[in-house]
N, CA, C and O atoms as CSV, one atom per row, in Angstrom:
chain,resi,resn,atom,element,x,y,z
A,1,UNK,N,N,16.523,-55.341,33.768
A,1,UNK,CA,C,15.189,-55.129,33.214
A,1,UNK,C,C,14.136,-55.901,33.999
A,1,UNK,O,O,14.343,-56.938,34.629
A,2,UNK,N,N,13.206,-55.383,33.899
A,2,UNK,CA,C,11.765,-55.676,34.892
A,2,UNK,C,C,10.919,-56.623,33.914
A,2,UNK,O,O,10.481,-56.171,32.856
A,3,UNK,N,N,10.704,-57.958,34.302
A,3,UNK,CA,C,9.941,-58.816,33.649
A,3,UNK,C,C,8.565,-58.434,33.960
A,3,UNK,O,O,8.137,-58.029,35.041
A,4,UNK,N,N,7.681,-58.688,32.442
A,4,UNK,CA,C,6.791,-58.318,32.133
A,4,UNK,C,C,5.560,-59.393,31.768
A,4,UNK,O,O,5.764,-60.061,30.755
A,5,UNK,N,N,4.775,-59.543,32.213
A,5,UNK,CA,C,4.181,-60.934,31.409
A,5,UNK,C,C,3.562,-60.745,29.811
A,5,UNK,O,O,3.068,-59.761,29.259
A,6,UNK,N,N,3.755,-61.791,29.451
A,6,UNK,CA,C,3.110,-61.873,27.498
A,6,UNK,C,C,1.836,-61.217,27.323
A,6,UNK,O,O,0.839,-61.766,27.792
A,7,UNK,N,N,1.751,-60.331,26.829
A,7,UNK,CA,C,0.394,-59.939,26.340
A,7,UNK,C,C,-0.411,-60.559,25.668
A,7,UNK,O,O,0.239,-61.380,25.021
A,8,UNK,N,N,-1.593,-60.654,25.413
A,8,UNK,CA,C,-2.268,-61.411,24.126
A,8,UNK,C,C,-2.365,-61.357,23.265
A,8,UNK,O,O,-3.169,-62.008,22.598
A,9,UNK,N,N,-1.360,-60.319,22.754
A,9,UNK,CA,C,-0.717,-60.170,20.973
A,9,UNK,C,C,0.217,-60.869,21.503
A,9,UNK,O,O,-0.090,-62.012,21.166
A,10,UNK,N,N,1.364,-60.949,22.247
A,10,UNK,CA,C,2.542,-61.588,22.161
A,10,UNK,C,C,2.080,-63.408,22.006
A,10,UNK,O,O,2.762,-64.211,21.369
A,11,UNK,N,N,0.637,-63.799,22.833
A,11,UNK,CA,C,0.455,-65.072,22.880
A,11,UNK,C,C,-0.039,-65.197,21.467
A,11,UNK,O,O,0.537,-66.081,20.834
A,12,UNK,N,N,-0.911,-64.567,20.855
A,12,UNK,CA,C,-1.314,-65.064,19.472
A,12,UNK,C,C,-0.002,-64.786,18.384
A,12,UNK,O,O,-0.371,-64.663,17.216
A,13,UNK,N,N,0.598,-64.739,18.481
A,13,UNK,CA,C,2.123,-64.219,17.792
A,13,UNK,C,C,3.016,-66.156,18.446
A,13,UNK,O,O,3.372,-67.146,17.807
A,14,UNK,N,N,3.022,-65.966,19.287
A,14,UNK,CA,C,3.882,-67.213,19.815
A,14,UNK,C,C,3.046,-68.625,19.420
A,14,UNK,O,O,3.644,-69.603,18.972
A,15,UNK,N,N,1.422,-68.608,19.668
A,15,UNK,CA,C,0.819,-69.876,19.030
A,15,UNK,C,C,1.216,-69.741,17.318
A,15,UNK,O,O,1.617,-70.770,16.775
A,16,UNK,N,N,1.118,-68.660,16.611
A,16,UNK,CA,C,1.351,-68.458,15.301
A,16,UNK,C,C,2.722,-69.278,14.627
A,16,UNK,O,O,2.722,-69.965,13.606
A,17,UNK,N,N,3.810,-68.994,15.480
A,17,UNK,CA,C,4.938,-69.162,14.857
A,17,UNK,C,C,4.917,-70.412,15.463
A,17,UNK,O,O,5.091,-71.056,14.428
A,18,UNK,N,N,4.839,-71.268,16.336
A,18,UNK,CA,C,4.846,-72.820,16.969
A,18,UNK,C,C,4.016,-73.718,16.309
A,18,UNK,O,O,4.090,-74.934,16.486
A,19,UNK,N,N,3.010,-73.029,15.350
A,19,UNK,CA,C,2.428,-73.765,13.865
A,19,UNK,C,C,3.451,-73.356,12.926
A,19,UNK,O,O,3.441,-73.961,11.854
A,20,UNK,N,N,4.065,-72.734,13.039
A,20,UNK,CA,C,5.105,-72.831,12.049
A,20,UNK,C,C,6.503,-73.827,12.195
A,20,UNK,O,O,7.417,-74.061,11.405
A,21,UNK,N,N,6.267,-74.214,13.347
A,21,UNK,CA,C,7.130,-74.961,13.863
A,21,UNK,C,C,8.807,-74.331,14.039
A,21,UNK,O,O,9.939,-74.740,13.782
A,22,UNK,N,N,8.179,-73.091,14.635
A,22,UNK,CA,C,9.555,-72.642,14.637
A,22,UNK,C,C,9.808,-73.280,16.247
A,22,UNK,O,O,8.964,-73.771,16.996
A,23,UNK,N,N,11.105,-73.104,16.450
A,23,UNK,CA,C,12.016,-73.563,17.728
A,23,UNK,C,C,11.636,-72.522,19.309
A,23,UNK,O,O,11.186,-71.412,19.025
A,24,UNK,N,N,11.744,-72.728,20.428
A,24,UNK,CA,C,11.650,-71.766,21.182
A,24,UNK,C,C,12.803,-70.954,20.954
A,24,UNK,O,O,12.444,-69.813,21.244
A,25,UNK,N,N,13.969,-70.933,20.597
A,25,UNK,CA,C,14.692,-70.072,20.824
A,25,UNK,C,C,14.242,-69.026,19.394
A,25,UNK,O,O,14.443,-67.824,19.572
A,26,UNK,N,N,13.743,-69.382,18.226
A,26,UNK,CA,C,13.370,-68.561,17.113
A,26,UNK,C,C,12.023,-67.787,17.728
A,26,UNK,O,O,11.814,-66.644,17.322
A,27,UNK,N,N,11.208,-68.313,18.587
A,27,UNK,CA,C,10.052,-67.716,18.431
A,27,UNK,C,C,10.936,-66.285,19.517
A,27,UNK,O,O,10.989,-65.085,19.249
A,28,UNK,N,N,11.517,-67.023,20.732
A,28,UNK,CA,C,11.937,-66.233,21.417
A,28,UNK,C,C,12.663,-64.871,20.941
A,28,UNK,O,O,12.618,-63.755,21.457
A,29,UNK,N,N,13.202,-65.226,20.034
A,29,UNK,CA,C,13.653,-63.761,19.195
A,29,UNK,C,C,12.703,-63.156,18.842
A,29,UNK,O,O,12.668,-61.973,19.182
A,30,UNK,N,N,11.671,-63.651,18.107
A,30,UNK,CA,C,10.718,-62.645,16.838
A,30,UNK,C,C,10.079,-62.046,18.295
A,30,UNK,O,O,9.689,-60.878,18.286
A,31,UNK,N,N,9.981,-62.767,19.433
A,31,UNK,CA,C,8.993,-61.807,20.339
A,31,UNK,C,C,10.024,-60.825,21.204
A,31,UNK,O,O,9.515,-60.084,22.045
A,32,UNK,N,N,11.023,-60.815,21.068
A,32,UNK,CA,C,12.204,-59.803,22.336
A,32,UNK,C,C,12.104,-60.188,23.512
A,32,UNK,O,O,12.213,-59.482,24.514
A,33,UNK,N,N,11.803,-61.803,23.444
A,33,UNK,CA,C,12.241,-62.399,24.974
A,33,UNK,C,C,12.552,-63.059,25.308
A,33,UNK,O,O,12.263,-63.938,24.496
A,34,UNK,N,N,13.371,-63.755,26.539
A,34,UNK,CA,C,13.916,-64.700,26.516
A,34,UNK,C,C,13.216,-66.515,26.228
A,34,UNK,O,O,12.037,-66.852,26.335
A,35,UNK,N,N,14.586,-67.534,25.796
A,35,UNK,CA,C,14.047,-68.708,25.310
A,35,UNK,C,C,13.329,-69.075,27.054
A,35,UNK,O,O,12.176,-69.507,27.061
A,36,UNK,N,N,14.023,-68.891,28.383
A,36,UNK,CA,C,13.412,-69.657,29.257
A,36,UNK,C,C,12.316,-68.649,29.554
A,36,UNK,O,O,12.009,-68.840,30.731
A,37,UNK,N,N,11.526,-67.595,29.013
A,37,UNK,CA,C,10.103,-67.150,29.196
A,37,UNK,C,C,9.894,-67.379,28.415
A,37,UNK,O,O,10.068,-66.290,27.867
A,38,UNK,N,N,9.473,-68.243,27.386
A,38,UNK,CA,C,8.661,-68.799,26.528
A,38,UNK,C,C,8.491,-70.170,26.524
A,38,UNK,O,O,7.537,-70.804,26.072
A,39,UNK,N,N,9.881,-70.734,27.271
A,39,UNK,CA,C,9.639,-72.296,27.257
A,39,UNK,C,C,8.625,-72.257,28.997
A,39,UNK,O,O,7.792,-73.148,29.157
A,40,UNK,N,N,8.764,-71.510,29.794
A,40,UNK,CA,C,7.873,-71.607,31.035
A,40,UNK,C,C,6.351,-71.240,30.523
A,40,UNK,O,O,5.341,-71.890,30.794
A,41,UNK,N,N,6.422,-70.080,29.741
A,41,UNK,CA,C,5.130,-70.446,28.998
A,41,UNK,C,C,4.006,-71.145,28.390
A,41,UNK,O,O,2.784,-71.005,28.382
A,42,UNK,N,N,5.130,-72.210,27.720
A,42,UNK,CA,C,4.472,-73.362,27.201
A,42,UNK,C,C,4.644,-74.382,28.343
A,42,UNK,O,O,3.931,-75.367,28.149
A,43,UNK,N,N,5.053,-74.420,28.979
A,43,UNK,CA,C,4.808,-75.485,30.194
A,43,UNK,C,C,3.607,-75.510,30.710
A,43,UNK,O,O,2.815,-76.453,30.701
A,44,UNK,N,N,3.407,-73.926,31.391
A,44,UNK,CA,C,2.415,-73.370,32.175
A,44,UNK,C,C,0.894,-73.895,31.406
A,44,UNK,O,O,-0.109,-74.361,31.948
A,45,UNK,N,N,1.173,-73.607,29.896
A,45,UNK,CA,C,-0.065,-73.541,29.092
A,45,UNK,C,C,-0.602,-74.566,27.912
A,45,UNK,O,O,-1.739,-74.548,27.443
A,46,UNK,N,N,0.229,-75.266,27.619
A,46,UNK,CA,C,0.504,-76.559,26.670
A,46,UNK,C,C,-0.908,-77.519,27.046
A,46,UNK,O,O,-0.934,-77.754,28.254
A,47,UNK,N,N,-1.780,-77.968,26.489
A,47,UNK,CA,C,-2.941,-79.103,27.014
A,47,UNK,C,C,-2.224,-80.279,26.686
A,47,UNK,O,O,-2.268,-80.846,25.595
A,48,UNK,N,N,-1.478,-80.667,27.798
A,48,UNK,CA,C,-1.315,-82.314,27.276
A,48,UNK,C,C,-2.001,-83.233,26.509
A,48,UNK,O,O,-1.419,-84.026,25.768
A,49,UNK,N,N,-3.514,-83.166,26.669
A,49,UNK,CA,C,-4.350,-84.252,25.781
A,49,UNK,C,C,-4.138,-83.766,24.364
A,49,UNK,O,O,-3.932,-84.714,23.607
A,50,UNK,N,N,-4.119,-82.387,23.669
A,50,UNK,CA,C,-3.631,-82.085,22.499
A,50,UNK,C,C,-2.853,-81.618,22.251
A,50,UNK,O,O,-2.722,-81.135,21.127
A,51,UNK,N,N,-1.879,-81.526,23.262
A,51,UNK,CA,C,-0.199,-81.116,22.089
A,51,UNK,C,C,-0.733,-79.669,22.065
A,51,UNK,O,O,-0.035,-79.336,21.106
A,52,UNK,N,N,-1.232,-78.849,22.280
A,52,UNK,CA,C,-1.909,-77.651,21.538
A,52,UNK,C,C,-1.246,-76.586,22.898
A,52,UNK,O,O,-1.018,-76.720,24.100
A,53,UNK,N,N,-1.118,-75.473,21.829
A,53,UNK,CA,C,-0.834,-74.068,22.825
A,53,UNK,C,C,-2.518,-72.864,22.223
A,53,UNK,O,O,-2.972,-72.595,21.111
A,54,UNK,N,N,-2.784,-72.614,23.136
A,54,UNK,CA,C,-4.564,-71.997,22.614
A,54,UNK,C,C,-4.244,-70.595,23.246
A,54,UNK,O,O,-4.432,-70.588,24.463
A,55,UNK,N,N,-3.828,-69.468,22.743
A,55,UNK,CA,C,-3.698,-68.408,23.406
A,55,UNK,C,C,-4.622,-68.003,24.079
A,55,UNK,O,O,-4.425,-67.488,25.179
A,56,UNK,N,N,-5.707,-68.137,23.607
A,56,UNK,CA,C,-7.001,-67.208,24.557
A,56,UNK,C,C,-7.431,-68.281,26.135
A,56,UNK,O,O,-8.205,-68.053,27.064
A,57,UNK,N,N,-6.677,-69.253,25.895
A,57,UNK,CA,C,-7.066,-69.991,27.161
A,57,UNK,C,C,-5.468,-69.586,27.941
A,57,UNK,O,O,-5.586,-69.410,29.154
A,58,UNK,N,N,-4.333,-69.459,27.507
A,58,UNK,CA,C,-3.230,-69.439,28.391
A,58,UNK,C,C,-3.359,-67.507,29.165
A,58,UNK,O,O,-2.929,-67.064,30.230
A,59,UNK,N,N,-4.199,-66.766,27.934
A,59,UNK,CA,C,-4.498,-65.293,28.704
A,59,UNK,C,C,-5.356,-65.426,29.836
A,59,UNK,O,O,-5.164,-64.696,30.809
A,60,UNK,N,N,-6.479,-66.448,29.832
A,60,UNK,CA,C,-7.441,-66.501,30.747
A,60,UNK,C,C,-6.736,-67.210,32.215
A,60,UNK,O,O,-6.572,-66.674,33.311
A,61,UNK,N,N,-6.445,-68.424,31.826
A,61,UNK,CA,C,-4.617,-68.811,33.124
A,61,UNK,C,C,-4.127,-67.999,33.404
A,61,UNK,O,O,-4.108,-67.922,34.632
A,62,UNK,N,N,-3.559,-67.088,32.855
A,62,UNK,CA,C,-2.826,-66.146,33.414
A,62,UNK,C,C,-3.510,-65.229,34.534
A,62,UNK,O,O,-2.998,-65.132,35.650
A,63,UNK,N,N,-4.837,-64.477,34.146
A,63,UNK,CA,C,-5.050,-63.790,34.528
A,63,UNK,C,C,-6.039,-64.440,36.073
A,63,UNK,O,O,-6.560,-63.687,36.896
A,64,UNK,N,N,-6.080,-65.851,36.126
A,64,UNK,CA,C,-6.350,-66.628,37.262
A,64,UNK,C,C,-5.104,-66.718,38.215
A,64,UNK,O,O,-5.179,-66.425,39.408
A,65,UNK,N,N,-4.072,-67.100,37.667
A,65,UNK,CA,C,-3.363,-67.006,38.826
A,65,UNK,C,C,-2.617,-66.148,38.825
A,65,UNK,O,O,-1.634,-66.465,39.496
A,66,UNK,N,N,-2.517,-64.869,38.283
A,66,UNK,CA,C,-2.592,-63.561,38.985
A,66,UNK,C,C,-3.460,-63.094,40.374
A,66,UNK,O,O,-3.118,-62.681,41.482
A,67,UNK,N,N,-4.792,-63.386,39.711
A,67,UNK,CA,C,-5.763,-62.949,40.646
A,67,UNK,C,C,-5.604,-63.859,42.310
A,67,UNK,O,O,-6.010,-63.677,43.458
A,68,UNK,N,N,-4.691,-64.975,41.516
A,68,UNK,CA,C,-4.273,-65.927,43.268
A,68,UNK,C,C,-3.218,-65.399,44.148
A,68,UNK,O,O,-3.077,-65.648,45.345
A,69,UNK,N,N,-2.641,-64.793,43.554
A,69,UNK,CA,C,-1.274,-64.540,44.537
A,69,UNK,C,C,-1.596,-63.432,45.405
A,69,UNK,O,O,-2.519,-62.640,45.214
A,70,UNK,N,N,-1.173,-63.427,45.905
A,70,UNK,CA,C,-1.189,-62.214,47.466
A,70,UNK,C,C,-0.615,-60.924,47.228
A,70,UNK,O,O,0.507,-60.785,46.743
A,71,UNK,N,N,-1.313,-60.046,47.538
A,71,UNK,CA,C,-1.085,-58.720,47.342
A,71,UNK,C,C,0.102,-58.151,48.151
A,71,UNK,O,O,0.103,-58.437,49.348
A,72,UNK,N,N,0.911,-57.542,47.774
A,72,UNK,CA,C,2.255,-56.792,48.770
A,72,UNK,C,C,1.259,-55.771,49.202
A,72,UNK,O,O,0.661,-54.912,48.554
A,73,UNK,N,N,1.234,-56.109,50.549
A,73,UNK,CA,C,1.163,-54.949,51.306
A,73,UNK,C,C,1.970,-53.514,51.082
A,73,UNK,O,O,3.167,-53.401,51.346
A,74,UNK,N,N,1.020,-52.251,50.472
A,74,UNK,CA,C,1.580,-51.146,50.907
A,74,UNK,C,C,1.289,-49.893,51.657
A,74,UNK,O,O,0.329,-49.146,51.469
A,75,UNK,N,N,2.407,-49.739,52.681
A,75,UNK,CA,C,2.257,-48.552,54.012
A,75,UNK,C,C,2.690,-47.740,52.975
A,75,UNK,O,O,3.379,-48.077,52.012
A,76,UNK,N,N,2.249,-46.673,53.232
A,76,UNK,CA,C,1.718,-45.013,53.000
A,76,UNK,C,C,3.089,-44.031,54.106
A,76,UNK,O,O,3.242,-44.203,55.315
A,77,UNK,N,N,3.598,-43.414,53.550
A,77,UNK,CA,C,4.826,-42.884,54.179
A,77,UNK,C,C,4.611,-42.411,55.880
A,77,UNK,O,O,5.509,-42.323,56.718
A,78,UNK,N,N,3.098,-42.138,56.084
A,78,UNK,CA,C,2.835,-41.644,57.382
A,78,UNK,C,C,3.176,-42.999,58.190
A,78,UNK,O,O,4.038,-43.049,59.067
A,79,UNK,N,N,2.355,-44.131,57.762
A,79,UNK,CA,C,2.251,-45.218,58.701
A,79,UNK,C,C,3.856,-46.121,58.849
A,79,UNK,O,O,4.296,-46.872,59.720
A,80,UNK,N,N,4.248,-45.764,57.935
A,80,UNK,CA,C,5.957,-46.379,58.044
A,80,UNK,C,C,6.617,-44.989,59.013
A,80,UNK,O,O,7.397,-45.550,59.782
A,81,UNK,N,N,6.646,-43.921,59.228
A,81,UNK,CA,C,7.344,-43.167,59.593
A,81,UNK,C,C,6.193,-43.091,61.327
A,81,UNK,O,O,6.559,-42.353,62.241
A,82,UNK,N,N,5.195,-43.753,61.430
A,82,UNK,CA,C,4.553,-44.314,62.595
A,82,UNK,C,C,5.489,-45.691,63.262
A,82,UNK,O,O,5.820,-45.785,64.444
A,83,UNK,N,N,5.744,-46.514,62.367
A,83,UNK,CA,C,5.769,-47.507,62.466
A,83,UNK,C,C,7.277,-47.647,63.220
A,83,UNK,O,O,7.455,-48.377,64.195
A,84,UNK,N,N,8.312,-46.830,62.606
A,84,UNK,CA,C,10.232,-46.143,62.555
A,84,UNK,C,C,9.945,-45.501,64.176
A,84,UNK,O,O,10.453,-45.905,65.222
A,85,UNK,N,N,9.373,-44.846,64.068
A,85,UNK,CA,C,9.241,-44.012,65.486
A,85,UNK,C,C,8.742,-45.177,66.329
A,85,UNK,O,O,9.593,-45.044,67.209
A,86,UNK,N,N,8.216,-45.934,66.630
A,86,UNK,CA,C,7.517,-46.994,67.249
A,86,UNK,C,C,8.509,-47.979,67.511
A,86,UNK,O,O,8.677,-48.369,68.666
A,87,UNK,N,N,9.296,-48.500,66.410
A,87,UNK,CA,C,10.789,-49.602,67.061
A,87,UNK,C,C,12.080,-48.683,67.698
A,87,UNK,O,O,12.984,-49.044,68.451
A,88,UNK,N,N,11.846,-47.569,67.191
A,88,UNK,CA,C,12.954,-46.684,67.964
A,88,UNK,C,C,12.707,-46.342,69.823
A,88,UNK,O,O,13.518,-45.952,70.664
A,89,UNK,N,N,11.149,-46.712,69.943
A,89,UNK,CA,C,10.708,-46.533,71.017
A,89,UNK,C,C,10.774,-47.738,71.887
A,89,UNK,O,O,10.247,-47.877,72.990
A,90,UNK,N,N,11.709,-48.833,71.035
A,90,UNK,CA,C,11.452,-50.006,71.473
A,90,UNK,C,C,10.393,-51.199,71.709
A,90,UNK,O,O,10.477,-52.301,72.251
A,91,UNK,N,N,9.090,-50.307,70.897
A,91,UNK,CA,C,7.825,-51.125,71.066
A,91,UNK,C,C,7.868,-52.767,70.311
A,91,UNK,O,O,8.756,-52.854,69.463
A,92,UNK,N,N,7.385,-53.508,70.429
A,92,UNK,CA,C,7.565,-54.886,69.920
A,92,UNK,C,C,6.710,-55.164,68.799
A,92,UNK,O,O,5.534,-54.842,68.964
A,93,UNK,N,N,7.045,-55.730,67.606
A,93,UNK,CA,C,6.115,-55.842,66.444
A,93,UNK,C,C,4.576,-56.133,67.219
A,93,UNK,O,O,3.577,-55.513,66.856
A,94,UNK,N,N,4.539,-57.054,68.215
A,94,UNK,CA,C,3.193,-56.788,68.275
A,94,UNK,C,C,2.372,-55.859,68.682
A,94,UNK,O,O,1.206,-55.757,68.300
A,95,UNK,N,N,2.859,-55.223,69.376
A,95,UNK,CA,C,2.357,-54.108,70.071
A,95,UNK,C,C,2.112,-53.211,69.205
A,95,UNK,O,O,1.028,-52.641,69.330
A,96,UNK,N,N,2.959,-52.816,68.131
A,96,UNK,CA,C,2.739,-52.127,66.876
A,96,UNK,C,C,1.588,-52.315,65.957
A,96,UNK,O,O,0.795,-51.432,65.628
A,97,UNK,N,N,1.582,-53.208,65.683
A,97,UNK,CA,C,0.552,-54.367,65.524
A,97,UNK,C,C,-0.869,-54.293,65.774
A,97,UNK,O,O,-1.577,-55.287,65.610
């Protein structure tokens, strides 16, 4: 299965039940995911100065370092089947390049 990140029902659902003081592995059930994606969760998002998990600030984190990571490059079937014909020709990545 293809990991998915928490939605912001799943985060207001997970701050909900952690005032309830349920356990990560309980919350991890009521949401259908695993205990180590919820305990990286609260790592990621926890404010040390208050003990506190704030969903609308761990959605806004999230969606920051999303926006940081680097995009996968994707070739388009022409430019890969450019690209196949081009090392078969022996050309050198840079030259390809």
């Amino acid at each position: 299965p293809r990991y998915t990140q928490l939605s912001f029902e799943e985060r207001n659902r997970l701050s909900f039940l952690l005032q309830q003081n349920r356990s990560i592995r309980e919350v991890a059930f009521a949401l259908g995911r695993s205990p180590s994606t919820i305990s990286r969760e609260l790592k990621r998002n926890i404010y040390a100065s208050q003990h506190s998990y704030r969903p609308i600030d761990a959605q806004r984190m999230s969606r920051i370092r999303k926006a940081s990571r680097p995009c996968r490059c994707k070739v388009g079937y022409q430019e890969l089947r450019w690209i196949t014909t081009k090392l078969k020709m022996q050309w050198s990545p840079e030259q390809i390049a």
